[in-house]
C-alpha positions as a printed Julia matrix, in Angstrom:
694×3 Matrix{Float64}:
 102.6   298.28  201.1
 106.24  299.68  201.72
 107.09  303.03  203.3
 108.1   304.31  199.58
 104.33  303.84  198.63
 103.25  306.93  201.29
 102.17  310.0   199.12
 105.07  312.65  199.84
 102.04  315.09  200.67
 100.91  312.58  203.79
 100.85  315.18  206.75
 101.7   311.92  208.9
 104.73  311.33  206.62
 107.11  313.26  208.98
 106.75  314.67  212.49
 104.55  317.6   212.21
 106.3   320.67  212.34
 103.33  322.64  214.57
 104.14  323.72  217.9
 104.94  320.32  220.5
 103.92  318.37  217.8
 100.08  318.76  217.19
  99.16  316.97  214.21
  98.27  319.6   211.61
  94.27  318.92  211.78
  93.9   321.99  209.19
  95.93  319.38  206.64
  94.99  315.89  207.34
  92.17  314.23  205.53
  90.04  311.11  206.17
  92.1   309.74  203.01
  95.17  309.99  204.97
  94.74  307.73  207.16
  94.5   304.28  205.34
  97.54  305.07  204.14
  99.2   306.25  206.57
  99.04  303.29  208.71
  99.47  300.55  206.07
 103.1   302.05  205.88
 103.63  302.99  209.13
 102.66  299.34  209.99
 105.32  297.84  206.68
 108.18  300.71  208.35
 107.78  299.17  211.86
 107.9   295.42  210.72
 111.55  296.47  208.7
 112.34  298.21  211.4
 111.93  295.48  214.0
 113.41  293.07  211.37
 116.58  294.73  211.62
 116.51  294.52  215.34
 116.09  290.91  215.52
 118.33  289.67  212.91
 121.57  292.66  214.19
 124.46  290.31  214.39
 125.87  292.03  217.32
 125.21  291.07  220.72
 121.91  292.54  222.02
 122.63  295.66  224.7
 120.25  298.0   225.96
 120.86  300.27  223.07
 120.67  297.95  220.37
 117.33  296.29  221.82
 115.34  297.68  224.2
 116.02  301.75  223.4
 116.28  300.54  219.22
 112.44  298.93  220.17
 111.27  302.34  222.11
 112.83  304.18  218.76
 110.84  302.1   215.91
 107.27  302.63  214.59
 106.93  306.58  214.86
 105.22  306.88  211.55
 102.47  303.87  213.17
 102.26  306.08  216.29
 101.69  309.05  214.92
  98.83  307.39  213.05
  97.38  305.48  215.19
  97.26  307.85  217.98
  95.25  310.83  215.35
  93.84  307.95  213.86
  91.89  306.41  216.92
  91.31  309.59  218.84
  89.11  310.54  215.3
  87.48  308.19  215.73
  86.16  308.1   218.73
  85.08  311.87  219.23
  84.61  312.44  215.04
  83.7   309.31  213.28
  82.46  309.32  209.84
  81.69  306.33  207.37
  85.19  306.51  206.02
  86.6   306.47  208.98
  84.85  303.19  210.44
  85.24  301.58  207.13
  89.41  302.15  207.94
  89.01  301.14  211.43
  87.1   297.87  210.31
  89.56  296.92  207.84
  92.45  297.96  209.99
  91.36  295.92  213.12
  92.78  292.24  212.22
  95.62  294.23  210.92
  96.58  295.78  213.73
  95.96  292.64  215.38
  98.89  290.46  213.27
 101.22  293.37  213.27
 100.93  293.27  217.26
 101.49  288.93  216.73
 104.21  289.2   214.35
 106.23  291.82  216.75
 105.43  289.83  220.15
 105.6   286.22  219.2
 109.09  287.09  216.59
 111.34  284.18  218.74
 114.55  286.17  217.4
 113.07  289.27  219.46
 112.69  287.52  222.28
 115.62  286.04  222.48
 117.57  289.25  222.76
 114.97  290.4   225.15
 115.6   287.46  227.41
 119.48  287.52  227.06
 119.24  291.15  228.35
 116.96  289.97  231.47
 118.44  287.46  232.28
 122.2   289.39  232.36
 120.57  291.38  234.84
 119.02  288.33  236.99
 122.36  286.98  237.24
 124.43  290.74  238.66
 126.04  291.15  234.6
 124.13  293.93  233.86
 123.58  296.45  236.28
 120.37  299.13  234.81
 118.67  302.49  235.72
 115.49  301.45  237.82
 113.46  303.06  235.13
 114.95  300.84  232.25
 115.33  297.49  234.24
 111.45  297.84  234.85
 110.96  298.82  230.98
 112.88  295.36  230.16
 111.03  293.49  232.72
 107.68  294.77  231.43
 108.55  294.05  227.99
 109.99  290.31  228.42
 106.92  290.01  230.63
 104.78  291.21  227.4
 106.13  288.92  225.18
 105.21  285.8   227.64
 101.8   286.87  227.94
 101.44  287.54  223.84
 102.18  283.87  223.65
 105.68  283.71  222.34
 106.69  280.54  224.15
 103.57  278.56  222.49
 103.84  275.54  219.62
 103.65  276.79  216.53
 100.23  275.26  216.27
  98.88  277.21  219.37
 100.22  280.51  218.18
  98.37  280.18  214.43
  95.21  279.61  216.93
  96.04  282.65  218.9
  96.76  284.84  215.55
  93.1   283.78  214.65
  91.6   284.64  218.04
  93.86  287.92  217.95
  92.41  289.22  214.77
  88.58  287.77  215.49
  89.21  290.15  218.75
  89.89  293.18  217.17
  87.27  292.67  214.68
  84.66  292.1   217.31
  85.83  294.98  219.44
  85.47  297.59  216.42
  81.82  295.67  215.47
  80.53  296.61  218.99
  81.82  300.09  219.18
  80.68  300.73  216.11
  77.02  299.27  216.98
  76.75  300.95  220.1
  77.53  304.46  218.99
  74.86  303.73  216.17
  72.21  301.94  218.84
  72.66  305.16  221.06
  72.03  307.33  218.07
  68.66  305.2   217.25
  67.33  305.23  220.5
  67.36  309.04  221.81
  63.78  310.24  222.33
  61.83  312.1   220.05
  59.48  314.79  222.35
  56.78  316.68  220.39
  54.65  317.44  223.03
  56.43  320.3   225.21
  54.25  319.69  228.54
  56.14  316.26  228.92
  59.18  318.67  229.3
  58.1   319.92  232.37
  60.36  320.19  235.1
  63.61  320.64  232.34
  65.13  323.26  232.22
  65.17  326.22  229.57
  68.52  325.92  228.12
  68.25  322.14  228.57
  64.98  322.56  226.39
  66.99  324.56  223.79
  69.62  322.15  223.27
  66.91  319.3   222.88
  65.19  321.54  219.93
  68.97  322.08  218.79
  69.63  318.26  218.96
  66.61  318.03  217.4
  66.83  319.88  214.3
  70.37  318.73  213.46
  69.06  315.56  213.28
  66.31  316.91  210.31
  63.4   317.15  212.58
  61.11  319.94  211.65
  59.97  320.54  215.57
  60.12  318.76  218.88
  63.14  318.26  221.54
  65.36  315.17  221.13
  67.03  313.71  224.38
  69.84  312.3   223.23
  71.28  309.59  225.31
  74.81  309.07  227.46
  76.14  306.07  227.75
  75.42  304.96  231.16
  71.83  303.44  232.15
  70.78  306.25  234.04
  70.33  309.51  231.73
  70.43  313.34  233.28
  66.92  313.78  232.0
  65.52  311.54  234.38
  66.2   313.55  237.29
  64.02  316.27  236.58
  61.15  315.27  234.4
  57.78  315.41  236.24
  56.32  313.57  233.66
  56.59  309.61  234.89
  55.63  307.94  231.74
  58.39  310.39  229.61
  60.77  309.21  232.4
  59.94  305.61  231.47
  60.1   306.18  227.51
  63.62  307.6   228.34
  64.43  305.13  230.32
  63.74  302.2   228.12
  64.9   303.05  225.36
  68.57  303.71  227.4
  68.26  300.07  228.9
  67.32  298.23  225.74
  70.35  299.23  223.66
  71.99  296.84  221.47
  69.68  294.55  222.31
  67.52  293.78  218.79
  67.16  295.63  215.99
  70.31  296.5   213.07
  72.66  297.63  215.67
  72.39  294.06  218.09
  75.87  293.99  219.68
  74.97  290.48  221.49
  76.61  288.46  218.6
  79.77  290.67  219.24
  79.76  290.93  222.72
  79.11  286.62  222.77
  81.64  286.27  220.16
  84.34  288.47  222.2
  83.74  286.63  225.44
  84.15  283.21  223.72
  87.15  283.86  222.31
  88.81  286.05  225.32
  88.39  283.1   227.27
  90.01  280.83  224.68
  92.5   282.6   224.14
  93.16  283.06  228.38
  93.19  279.01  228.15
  95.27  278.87  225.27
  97.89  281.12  227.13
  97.75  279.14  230.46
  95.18  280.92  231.98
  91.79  279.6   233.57
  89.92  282.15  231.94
  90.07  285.99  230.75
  89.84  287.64  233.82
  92.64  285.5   235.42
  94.65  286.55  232.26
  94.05  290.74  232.95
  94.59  290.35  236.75
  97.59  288.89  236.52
  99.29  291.73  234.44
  97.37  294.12  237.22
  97.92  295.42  240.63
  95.58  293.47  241.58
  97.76  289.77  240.9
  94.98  287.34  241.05
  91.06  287.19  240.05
  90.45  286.4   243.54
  92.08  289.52  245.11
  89.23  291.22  242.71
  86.64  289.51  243.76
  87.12  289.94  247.51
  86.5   293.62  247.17
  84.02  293.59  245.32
  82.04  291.19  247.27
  83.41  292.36  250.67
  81.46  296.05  248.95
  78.39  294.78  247.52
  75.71  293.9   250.53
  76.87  296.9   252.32
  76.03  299.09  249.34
  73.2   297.17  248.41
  71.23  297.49  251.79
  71.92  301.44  251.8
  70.36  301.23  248.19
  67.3   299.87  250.12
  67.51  302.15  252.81
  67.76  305.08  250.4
  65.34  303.47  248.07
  62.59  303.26  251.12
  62.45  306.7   251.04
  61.97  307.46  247.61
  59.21  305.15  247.37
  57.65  307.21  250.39
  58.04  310.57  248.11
  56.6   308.41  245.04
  53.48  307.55  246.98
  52.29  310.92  247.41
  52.8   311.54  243.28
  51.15  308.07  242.74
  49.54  306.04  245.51
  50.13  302.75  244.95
  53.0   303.02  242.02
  56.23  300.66  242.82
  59.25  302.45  242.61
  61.33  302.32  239.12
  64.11  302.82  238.04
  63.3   305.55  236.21
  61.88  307.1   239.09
  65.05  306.82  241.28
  66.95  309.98  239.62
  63.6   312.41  240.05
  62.84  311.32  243.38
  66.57  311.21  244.82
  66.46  314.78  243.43
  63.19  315.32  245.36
  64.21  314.34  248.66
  67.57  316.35  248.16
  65.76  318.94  247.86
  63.18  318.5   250.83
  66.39  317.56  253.09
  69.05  319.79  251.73
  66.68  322.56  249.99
  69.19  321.96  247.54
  68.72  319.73  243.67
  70.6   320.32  240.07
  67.95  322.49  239.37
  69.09  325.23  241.4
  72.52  324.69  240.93
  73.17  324.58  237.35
  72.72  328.32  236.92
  76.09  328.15  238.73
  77.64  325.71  236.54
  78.77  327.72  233.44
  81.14  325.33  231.66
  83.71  328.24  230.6
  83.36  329.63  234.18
  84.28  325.47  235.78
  87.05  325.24  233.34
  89.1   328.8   233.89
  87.97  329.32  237.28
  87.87  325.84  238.68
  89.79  323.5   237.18
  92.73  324.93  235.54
  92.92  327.37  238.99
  93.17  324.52  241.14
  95.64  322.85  238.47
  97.34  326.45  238.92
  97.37  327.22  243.15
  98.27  323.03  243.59
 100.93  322.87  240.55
 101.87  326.51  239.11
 100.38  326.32  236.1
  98.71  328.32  234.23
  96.55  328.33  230.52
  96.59  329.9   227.33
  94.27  329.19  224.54
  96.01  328.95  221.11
  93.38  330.08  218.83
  95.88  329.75  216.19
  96.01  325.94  216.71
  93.45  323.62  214.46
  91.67  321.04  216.57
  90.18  317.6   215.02
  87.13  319.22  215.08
  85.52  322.73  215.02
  84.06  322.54  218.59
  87.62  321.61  219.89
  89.64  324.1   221.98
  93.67  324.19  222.02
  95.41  325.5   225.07
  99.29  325.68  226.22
 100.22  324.63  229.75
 102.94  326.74  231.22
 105.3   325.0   234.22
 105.53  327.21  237.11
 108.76  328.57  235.81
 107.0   329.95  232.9
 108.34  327.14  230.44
 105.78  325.02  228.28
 105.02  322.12  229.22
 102.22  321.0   226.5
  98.84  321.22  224.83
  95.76  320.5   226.06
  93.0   320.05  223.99
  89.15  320.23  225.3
  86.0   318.61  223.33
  83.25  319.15  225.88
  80.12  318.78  223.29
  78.25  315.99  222.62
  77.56  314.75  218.57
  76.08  311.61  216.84
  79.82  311.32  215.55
  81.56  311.02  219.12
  81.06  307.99  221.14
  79.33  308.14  224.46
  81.14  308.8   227.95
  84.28  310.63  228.83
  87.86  309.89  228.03
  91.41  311.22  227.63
  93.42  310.5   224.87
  97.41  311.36  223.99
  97.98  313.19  220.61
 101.83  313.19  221.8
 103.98  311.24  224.15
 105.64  312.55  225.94
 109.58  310.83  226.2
 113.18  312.98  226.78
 114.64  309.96  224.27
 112.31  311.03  221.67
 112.78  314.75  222.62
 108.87  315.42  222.71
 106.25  316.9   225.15
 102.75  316.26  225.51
  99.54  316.66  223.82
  96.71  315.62  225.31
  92.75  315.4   224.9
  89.72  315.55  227.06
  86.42  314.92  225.56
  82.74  314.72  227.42
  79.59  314.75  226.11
  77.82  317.51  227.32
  74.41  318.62  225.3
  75.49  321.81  223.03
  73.04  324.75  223.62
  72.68  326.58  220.8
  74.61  329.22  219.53
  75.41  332.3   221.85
  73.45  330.31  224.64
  75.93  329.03  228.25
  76.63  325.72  228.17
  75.08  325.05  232.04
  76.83  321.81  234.22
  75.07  319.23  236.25
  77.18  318.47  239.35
  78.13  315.25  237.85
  79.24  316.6   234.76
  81.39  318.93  236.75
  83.05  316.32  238.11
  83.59  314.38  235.71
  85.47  317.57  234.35
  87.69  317.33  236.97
  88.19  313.99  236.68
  89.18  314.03  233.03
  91.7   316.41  233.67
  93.45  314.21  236.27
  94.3   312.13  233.17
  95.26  315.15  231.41
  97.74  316.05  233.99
  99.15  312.46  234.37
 100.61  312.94  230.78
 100.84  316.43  231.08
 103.44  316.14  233.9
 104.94  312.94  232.57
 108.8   313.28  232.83
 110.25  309.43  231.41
 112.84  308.66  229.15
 110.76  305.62  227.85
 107.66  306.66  225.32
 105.95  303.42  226.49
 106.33  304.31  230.13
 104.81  307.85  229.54
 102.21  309.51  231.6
  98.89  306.61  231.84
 100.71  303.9   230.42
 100.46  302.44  233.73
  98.42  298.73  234.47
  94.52  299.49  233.96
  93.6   299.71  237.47
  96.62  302.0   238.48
  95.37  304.83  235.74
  92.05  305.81  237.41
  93.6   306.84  240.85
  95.48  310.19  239.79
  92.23  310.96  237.92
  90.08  310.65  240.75
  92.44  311.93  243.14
  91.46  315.48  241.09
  87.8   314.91  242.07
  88.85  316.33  245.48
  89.49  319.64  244.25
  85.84  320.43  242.63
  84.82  319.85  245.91
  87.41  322.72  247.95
  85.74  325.6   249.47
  87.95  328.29  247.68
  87.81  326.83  244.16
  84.17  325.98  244.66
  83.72  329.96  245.47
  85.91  330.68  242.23
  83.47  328.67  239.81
  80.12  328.79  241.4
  78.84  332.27  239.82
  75.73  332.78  238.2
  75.99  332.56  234.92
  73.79  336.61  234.26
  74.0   337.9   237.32
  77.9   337.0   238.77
  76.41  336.41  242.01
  78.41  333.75  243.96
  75.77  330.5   244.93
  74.92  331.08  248.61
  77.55  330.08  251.19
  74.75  328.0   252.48
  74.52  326.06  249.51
  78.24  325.34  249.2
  77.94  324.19  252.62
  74.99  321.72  251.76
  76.57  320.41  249.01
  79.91  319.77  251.13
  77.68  317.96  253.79
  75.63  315.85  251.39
  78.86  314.31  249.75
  77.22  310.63  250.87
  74.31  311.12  249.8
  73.19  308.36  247.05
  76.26  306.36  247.74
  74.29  303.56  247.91
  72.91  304.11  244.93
  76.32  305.2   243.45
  78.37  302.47  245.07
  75.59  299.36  244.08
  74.96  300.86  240.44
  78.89  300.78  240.11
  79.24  297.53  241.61
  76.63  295.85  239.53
  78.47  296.86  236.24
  81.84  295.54  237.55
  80.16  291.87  238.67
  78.77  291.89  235.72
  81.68  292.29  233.49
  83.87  289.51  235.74
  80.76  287.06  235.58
  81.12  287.31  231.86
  84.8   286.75  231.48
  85.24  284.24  234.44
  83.64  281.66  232.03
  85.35  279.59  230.22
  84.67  279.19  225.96
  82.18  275.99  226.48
  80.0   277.77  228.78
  79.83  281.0   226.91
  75.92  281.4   225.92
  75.61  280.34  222.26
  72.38  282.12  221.68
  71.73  286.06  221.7
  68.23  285.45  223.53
  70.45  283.75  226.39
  72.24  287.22  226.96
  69.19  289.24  229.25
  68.63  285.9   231.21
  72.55  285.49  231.93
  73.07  289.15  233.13
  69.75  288.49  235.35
  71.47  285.21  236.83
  75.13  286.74  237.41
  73.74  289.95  239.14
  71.59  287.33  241.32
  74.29  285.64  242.26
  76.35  288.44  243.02
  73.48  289.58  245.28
  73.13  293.32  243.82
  70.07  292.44  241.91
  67.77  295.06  243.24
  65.61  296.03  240.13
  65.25  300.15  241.14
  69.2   299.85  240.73
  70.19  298.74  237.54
  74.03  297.68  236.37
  75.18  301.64  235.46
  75.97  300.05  232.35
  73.85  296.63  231.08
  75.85  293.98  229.05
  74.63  294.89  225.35
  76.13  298.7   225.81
  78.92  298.21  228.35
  81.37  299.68  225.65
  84.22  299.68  228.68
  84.4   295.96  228.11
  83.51  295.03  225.19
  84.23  297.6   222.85
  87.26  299.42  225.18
  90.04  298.48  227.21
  88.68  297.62  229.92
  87.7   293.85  229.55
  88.05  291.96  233.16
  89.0   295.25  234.7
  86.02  297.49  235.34
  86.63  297.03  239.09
  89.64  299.44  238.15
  87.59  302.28  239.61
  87.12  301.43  243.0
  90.39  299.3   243.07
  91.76  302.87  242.08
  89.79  304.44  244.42
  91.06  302.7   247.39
  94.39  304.46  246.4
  92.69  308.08  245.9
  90.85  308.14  249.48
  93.78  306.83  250.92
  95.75  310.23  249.27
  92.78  312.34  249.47
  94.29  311.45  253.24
  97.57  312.42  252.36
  96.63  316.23  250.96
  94.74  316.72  253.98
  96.81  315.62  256.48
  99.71  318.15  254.96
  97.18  321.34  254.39
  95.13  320.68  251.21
  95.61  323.0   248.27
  99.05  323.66  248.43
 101.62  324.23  246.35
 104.58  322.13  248.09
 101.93  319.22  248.44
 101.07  319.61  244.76
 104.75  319.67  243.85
 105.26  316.17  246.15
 102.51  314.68  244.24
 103.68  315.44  240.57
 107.19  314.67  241.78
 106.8   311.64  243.32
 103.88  309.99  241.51
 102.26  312.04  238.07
 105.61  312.33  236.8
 106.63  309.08  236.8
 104.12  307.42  234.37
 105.28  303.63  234.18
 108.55  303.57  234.83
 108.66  301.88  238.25
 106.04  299.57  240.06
 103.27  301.46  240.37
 102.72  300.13  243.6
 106.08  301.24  244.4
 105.22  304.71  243.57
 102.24  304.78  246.07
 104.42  303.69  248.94
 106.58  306.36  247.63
 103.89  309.0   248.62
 102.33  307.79  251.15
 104.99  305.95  253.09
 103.08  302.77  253.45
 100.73  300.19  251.28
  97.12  301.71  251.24
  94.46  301.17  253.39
  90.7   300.69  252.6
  88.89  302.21  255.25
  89.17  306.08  253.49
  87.71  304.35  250.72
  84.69  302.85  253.38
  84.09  305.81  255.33
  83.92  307.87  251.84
  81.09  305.61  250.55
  79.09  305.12  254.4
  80.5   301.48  253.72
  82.56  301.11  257.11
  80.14  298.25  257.61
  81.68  296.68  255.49
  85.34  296.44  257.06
  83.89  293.56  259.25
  84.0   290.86  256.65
């Protein structure tokens, strides 16, 4: 297809006209999209064509800034197209993304392994390895990155080896959209069907009334459906009284993907034999080698050291913990062993014995409108001078989808920001940002970003009430969001996140801290009829049981992220072969890795762990605490140099959130803090300074 063939009434046809960009939602179509990306795939090739075959020798502006230039009809696409479907998916639209995938796949081969490309690419690099060519720090590290990019795509292979790796590239893709796909559809299946409203006891009332809402939109005449989140462990679980609901719930979370019409082992098998071919192919020993390398991290062995150096720590405060919810389980059930679907209700228990304090209580407090205005855009506001508008006249993707403008300090706009807080059967599980716009001064555009939960809807005129964890994971979303929101690059690939994948989950969790600050804590926490502030005592309680469950937390996390580098450590001849070998390999590797204590299971188990199979994040789930390491060590930082304050927020977003990828990010820590991290913040965060002595 040819750019020509693109119906002049395409809203993706030409930069959308709205205010910083926002694609025009009230005009786009699911048939716009197949379209749309066949051309702006044909436009890019021509485009890049011409940049490879200009006769004249290859400069910075003829190259590199002609590259950051091309492909705006693609990205324009691709970034609506993808963010639909993730949070909105229809049939249509993962029929597109299915026959898009190996697409996508040779466009990203026929750019990255082009030898006339990289030829130009190395002539600039190495003009500047020799003195020739003197650059702006921000573009030599753009030209490094992208002749680095082009080595690891494969572009110095035979000819043989890179037909291979085209074939692995688009079996990839295909595999990665087949699991997705399955696991949004498993998760659907496997929610819980309640007709029988004692089981509900212990739930709350407007937790009850989105389960009856849940359940009628999916054509049930009466009962409460739990719908399920992605992780193992489901919110449900912590308050049901009744055990055997708790273990229905439970179950049917754990034993995703796992038989049925949406089995994602032949996927996930199938993407794990042919990552680690294609790491071999490329020179690598296997896949997780290959994604470490391109990391902060350098080497598969750096990530293994922390994780093992966290995991018996963490796993014998699990016990400890554990212990004493087996003590509290006793006097429910004499003689019962503790499960894991009694670990949420009875954690909650003994909170509440020790603390007087459980969700329960606290989710009165928790109005979602009241977290958002009052606690995380105000803390966004006293740290950075921001403040919020919401542009009613501004279509989201989707009808539940709120549009705000960010004002600078100075009263100028900075962007949009976009919330989808609801969960739906057409939105994938968990919690993600996403860029509508990049933002780049070349390109002359701001950003537009997206954060999108899954938080049960109540029904209509009813609060939407938060768990504590859902809270924070508020907060942490909207760290992303102000990444790109304060992005300030010349380079659209360097903007906001585009940073290595476990550099983009420290400014994110860095924002954590501020859910937790007295004052903003006071500004949020109000009940949701009466206005009354939650008890001074109880913000206390909750400040003083930060620890409490880190073992839990910590081993839970842990399991996942051994679990995701046993799988791509292997190489493609020792890659199970048969789906009924999946359960008893995840059994071994957690053995192994010594965090196989049953109460505690992986927070997300191999045939749902959409983060590495279905996502980015393949090899590189140990991005969090890897990331983490960084945000303790800042968390440090703020409260050496008074907290919530504005010059500290201004020395953060100048120094680090502003420059997306254009410098090491590495660099950019040191440029903060003045040093290279240091674990023990992380340590004495998680009650894991035991753990220093290894």
């Amino acid at each position: 297809m040819q750019p020509t063939d693109l119906a002049a009434d395409n809203p993706f046809g030409a930069p959308s006209t709205l205010p910083y960009g926002l694609p025009d939602h009230a005009q786009i179509r699911e048939e716009h999209y197949r379209p749309a990306l066949l051309a702006g795939m044909a436009q890019h090739r021509a485009e890049i064509d011409a940049i490879a075959t200009d006769p004249a020798p290859p400069t910075v502006e003829n190259t590199l800034e002609a590259l950051e230039r091309s492909g705006r009809l693609l990205h324009r696409a691709v970034n609506s197209f993808y963010n639909q479907s993730s949070a909105d998916s229809t049939p249509a639209i993962e029929a597109v993304e299915e026959e898009v995938a190996p697409l996508f796949a040779a466009h990203h081969d026929a750019i990255y392994l082009d030898a006339r490309l990289f030829a130009r690419i190395s002539a600039l690099q190495a003009d500047v390895d020799s003195g020739a060519l003197e650059l702006e720090p921000d573009t030599a590290w753009l030209l490094h990155r992208t002749h680095t990019q082009f080595v690891r795509a494969g572009v110095g292979l035979d000819e043989a080896s890179q037909d291979r790796l085209r074939t692995l590239n688009a079996e990839i893709m295909s595999l990665e959209t087949a699991f997705g796909r399955d696991v949004l559809a498993a998760t659907n299946a496997a929610g819980v069907l309640v007709t029988d409203e004692d089981e509900l006891d212990g739930m709350a009332d407007d937790a009850r009334a989105a389960a009856a809402k849940a359940a009628r939109d999916r054509g049930h005449e009466d009962g409460w459906f739990l719908e399920l989140a992605l992780p193992t462990q489901q919110a449900p679980l912590a308050v049901l009284r009744d055990r055997a609901l708790r273990e229905r719930v439970f179950r049917a979370s754990a034993g995703r993907g796992a038989s049925g019409p949406h089995d994602t082992r032949p996927s996930l098998l199938g993407l794990a034999r042919k990552r680690a071919e294609r790491a071999q192919l490329l020179g690598y020993a296997h896949h997780a080698e290959y994604v470490a390398a391109d990391a902060t991290a350098k080497t598969a062995e750096a990530v293994a050291d922390i994780l093992e150096r966290l995991a018996p720590v963490a796993v014998a405060n699990a016990r400890a913990e554990g212990a004493d919810l087996a003590e509290a389980l006793e006097r429910d059930h004499p003689g019962a062993e503790l499960q894991p679907w009694d670990w949420q209700f009875y954690a909650e228990q003994v909170k509440k014995e020790r603390r007087s304090l459980d969700d329960s209580i606290l989710r009165p407090y928790l109005e979602l409108e009241r977290v958002l205005a009052d606690g995380v855009f105000r803390a966004a506001t006293e740290l950075y001078g921001l403040t919020f508008a919401e542009r009613h006249d501004l279509v989201g993707y989707h009808p539940d989808v709120r549009v705000f403008e960010v004002f600078d300090a100075d009263g100028s706009g900075l962007g949009l920001f976009l919330g989808d807080y609801w969960t739906r059967e057409t939105k994938r599980g968990g919690a993600w940002m996403n860029n509508l716009v990049d933002q780049s001064t070349l390109l002359d555009e701001q950003p537009v970003v997206v954060n999108n939960l899954n938080i049960p809807k109540p029904p209509p005129g009813e609060p939407t009430l938060l768990t504590w964890d859902e809270l924070i994971t508020m907060f942490h979303e909207f760290g992303h969001a102000l990444h790109g929101l304060f992005s300030a690059v010349r380079w659209p690939s360097q903007s906001g996140t585009e940073v290595p994948r476990d550099f983009v989950e420290y400014p994110s969790q860095v924002n954590e801290m501020w859910a937790w600050e007295p004052s903003i804590v006071r500004s949020f926490a109000l009940h949701h009829e009466t206005g009354e502030p939650m008890p001074a005592e109880w913000v206390d309680t909750l400040l003083a049981a930060r620890q409490d469950g880190e073992g839990f937390a910590t081993t839970e996390y842990l399991a996942a992220a051994l679990l995701d580098q046993a799988w791509y450590r292997l190489t493609p001849d020792v890659v199970p072969t048969d789906v009924d070998d999946v359960e008893a390999f995840e059994a071994a590797a957690l053995q192994r890795a010594g965090v196989d204590y049953a109460p505690v299971p992986p927070r997300y188990r191999t045939t749902y762990f959409n983060h590495v199979f279905g996502g980015g994040y393949s090899a590189g789930y140990y991005s969090y605490i890897w990331s983490e390491v960084l945000d303790a060590d800042t968390v440090e930082w703020f409260r050496e140099n008074g907290g919530l304050d504005r010059a500290n927020g201004d020395t953060f977003r100048a120094r680090l959130l502003s420059r997306g990828g254009s410098l090491d990010p590495m660099q950019l820590f040191r440029d903060l803090r003045g040093r290279d991290p240091l674990i023990d913040p992380l340590l004495a965060r998680r009650g894991l300074l035991g753990a220093s002595a290894r």
